[in-house]
C-alpha positions as CSV (number, residue, x, y, z in Angstrom):
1,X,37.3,-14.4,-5.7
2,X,33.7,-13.5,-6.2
3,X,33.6,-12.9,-2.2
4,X,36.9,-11.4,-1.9
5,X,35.1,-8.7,-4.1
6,X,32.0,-9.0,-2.7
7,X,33.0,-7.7,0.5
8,X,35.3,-5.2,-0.7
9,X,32.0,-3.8,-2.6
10,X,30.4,-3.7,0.6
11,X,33.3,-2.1,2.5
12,X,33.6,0.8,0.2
13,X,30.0,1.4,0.1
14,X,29.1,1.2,4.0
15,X,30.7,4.9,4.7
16,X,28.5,6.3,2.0
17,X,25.1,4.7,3.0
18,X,26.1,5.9,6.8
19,X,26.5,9.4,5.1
20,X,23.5,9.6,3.2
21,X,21.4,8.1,6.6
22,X,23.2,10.8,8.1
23,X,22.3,13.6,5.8
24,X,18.5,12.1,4.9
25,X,18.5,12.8,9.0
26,X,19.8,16.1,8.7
27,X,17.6,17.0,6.3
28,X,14.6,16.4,8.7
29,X,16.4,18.5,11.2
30,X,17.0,21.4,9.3
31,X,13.6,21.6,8.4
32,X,12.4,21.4,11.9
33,X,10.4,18.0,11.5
34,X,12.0,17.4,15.1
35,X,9.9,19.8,16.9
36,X,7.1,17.5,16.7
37,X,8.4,14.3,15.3
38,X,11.0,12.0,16.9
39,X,12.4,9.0,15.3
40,X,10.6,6.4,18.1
41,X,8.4,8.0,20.5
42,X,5.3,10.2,19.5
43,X,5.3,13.7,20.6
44,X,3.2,16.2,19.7
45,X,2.8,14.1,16.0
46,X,3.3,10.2,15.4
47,X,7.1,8.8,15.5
48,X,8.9,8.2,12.6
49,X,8.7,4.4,13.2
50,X,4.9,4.8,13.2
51,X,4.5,6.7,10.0
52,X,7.0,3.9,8.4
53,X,4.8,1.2,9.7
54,X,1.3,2.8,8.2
55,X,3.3,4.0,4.7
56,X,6.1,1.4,4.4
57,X,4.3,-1.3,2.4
58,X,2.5,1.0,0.3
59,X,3.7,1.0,-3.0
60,X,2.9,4.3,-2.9
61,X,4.1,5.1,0.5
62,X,6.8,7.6,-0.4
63,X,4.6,9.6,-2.8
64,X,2.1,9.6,0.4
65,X,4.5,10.6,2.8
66,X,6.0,13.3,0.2
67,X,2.5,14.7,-0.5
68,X,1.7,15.3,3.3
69,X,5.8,17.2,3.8
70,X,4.9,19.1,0.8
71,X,1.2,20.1,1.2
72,X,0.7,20.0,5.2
73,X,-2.4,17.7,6.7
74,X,-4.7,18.1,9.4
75,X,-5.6,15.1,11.8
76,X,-3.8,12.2,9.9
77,X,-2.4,10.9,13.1
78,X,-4.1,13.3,15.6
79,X,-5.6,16.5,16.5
80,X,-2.3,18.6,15.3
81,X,-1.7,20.4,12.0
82,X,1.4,19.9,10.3
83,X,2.4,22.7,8.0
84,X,3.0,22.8,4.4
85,X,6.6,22.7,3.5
86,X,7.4,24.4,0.5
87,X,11.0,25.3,0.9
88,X,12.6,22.0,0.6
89,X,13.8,20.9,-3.1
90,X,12.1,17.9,-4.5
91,X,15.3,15.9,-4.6
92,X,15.5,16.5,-0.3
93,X,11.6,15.8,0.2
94,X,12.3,12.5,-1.8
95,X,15.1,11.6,0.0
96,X,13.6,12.5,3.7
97,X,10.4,10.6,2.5
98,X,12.9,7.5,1.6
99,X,14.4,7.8,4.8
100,X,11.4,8.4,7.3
101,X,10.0,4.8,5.5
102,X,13.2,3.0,6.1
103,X,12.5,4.1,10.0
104,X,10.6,0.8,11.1
């Protein structure tokens, strides 16, 4: 029985952890982070993956990560600037720092 509802649990909840992915994702788009950021291979900034690997066991990693989208930084990874993003809400700069981490 305890399976039985076990994997019903996990059934019903898949969909919404795609969605949220989905939308953590979308929230990196619509806030260009995808003009110099991809989720595997550095472009003009470090991947995804790389800033996951350097912030992912930090027990401070996502105030780290949220702290650089929110107040911009110069050479953390390399020579270019990244902006200051002040538009996003502080529930959406949570949840993209969340999901940049879970990128390894």
């Amino acid at each position: 029985m305890k399976k039985i509802t076990l994997t019903l649990a996990v059934a019903l909840l898949l969909p919404q952890l795609s969605q949220m992915t989905q939308a953590n994702e979308q929230i990196a788009r619509d806030n260009q982070c995808f003009k110099c950021h991809s989720i595997d291979v550095r472009k003009k900034a470090p991947s995804f993956q790389a800033i996951a690997r350097e912030f992912g066991s930090d027990k401070n990693g996502i105030q780290e990560v949220s702290t650089v989208i929110r107040k911009g930084v110069r050479s953390l990874f390399g020579a270019e600037k990244m902006p200051a993003n002040t538009r996003m809400s502080d529930a959406e700069l949570q949840a993209l720092a969340t999901w940049i981490l879970q990128q390894k």
